[in-house]
N, C-alpha and C positions, 0 to 999 in steps of 0.2 A: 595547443595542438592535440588532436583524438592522438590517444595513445604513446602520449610522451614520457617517457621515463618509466614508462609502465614494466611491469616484471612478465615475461614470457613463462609460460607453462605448458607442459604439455598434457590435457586431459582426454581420457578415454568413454565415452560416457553410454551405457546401457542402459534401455528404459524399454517398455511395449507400451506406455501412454505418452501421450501429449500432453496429458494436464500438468502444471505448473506444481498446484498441491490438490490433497483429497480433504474432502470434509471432516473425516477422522481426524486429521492433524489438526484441527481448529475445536473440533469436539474436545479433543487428549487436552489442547491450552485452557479450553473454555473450564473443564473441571480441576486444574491446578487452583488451588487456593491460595497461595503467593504465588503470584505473575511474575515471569521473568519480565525485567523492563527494557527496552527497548527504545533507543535513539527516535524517538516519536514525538512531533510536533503538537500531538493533545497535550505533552507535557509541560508547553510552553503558555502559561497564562498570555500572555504578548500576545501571541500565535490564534489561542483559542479564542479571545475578544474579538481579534481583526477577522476571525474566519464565518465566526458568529455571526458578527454583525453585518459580513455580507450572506450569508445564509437565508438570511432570517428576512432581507429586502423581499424575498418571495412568499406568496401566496400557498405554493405546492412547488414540492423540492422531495429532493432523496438524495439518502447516502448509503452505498456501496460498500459493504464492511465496516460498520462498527466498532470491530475488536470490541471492548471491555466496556463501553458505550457512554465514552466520558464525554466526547463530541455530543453524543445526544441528548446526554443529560445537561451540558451548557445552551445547547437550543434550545429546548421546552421550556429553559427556564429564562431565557430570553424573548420567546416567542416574538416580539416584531409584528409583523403582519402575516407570517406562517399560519395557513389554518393546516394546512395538509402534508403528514410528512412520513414519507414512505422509507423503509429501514429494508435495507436487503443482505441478505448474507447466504452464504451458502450451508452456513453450521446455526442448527438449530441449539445446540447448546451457545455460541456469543449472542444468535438473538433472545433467549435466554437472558442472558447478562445483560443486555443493554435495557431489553424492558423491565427488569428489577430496579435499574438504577434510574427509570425516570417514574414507573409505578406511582413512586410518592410526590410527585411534581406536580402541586395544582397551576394548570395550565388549562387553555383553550385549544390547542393547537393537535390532532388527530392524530395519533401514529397508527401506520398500519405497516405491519411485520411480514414482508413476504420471505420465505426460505426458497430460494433460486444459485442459481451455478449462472452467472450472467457471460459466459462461454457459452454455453448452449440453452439458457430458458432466456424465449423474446420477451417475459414480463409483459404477457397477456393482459394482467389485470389491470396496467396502467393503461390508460388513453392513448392514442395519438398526439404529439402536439401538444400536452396537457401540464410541462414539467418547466417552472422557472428556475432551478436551477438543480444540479448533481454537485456531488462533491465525494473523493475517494481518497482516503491518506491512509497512507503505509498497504496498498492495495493493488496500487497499476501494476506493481510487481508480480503478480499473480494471476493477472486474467491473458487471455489470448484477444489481443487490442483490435483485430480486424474482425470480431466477432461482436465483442462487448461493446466497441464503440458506435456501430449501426442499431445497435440497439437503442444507444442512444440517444443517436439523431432522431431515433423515430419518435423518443417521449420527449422530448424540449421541442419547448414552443421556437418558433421562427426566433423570437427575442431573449429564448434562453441562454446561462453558461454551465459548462461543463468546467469544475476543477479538482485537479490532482497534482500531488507528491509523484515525481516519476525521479527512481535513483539514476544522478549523473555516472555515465558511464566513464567518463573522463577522469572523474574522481576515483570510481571504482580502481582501475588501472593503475591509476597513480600512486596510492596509499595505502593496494592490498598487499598484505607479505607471503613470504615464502610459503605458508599456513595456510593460509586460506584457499578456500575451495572454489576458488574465481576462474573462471574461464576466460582467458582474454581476447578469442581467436572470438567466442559467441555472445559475449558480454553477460553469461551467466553467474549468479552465485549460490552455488549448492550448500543448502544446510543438514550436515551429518549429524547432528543431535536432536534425535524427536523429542516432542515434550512428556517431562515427565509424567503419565499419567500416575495418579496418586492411588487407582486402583486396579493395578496393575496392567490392563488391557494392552495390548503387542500392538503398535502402530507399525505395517509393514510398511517399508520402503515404498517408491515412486521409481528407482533406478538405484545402479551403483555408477559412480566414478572410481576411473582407476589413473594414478598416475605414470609420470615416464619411467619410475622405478618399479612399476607392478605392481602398487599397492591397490586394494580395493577396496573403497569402501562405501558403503549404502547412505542415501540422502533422500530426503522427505518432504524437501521444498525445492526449488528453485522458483530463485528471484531474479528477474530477469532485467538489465540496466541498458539505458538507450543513451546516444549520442543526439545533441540536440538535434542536430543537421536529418536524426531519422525521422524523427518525431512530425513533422510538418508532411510526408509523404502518410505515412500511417494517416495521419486524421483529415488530412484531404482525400486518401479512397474512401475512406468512411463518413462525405459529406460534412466534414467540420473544420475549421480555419485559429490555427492559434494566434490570441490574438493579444495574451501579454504571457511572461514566462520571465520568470527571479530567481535564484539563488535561495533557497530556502534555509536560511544560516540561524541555528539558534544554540541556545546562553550550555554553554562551556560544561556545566554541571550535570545538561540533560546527557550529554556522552558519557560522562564520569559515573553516575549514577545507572548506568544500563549494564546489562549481566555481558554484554558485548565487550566492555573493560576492564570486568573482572574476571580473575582467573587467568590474563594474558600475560605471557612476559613482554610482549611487543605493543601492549597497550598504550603505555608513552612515548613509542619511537614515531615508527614510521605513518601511522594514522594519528597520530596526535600533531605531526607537523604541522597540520592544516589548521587544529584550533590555536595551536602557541602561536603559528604568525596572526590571525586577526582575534585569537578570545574567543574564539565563536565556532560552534559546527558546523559544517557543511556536508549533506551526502546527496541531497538530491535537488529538483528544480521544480518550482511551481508553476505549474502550467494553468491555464484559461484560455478555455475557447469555444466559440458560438458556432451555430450550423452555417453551413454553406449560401447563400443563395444560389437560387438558379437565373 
């Protein structure tokens, strides 16, 4: 049931933008030279085969954030039938990163790097109709879905898929603690630690949250977590039909191993519930889905 046993909180939240995050914050990560790791399904060889391999069934395809561009560099080296494969980010330092890490990759298959905000850049350079498939992991959390997603009905073919990583919000509720900077009333989660940049450059804030005791404190991200039941209104205004959706559950150590469990005292309590009862993580659901017809 949405919202079950969930922890109530009260936040207060200040901002003068809309955006989710700014390009800086992806610049600040892009130049860390140890990456904090992160509960991410590139981490999962399992994951990264089976996503591949449907990737790569296309001709021309794109993916929507990168990060660290491990996803990419398992594609090119798969190639398939891929001739064309467009990389989009909105931080020109991760596309940086991703195109170093396929650079050395004798491949057939074309990458072209566009830097776009896919909140507000239509991605002119791509066709109409021209894209067999997208694919966004660790990312839906960051765009404005009623924007980006007409975007991308407009570049998949009639027989294209769209697919993404979207964090359950069910989960969020259930297994955030007293700590965390979860919003349970807007299904947000605010991250108060920017990345460290390594040469010293100030990432300013996006907002502060203040709690019910008055504390304030400034955050750099939100990430924002959906209920399944939202999700099929979302991509039906935006011309698209979901058309399968899983539990995107992976191996135990990819939790353990992410800077999200280190440092915590509450690391094995109340969020690790979820892996002691199946062995497995779980935070978000994968979704797939094709345009509309008319």
């Amino acid at each position: 049931m949405e919202g079950e046993n969930m922890i109530t909180r009260t936040l207060t939240i200040e901002r003068a933008v809309t955006k989710h995050v700014f390009p800086e914050y992806y610049e600040a990560a892009a130049a860390i030279a140890q990456p904090r790791h992160f509960p991410s399904p590139v981490n999962d060889p399992e994951w990264i085969n089976s996503a591949t391999d449907w990737f790569v069934e296309s001709q021309t395809a794109m993916e929507v954030g990168p990060g660290r561009g491990e996803f990419a560099e398992a594609v090119v080296k798969k190639a398939g039938g891929l001739k064309r494969y467009y990389i989009v980010d909105m931080s020109p330092g991760m596309l940086n990163l991703a195109g170093e890490r396929i650079r050395t990759v004798e491949t057939e298959v074309e990458p072209i790097f566009i830097c776009a905000d896919v909140d507000s850049d239509p991605l002119s350079e791509i066709p109409d109709h021209s894209l067999d498939r997208i694919i966004m992991t660790n990312a839906f959390q960051d765009i404005n879905p009623l924007a980006a997603l007409r975007t991308f009905r407009r570049v998949l073919k009639p027989t294209g898929l769209f697919r993404a990583n979207v964090i359950d919000r069910e989960i969020r509720e259930k297994y955030s603690t007293e700590d965390d900077f979860f919003d349970s009333e807007k299904g947000y989660f605010y991250l108060t630690r920017p990345p460290s940049d390594e040469k010293g450059k100030v990432i300013e804030p996006i907002g502060y949250v203040t709690r019910g005791s008055g504390e304030k404190t400034p955050f750099y991200r939100m990430m924002r977590s959906y209920y399944r039941s939202e999700l099929d209104e979302i991509f039906n205004e935006c011309g698209l039909e979901i058309i399968s959706d899983a539990p995107l559950i992976l191996p135990e150590e990819i939790w353990m191993n992410s800077a999200a469990a280190h440092g915590r005292e509450d690391a094995g309590t109340r969020k690790l519930k979820l892996v002691d009862k199946s062995g497995r993580y779980q935070s978000s659901i994968e979704i797939i889905a094709k345009p509309l017809t008319n």
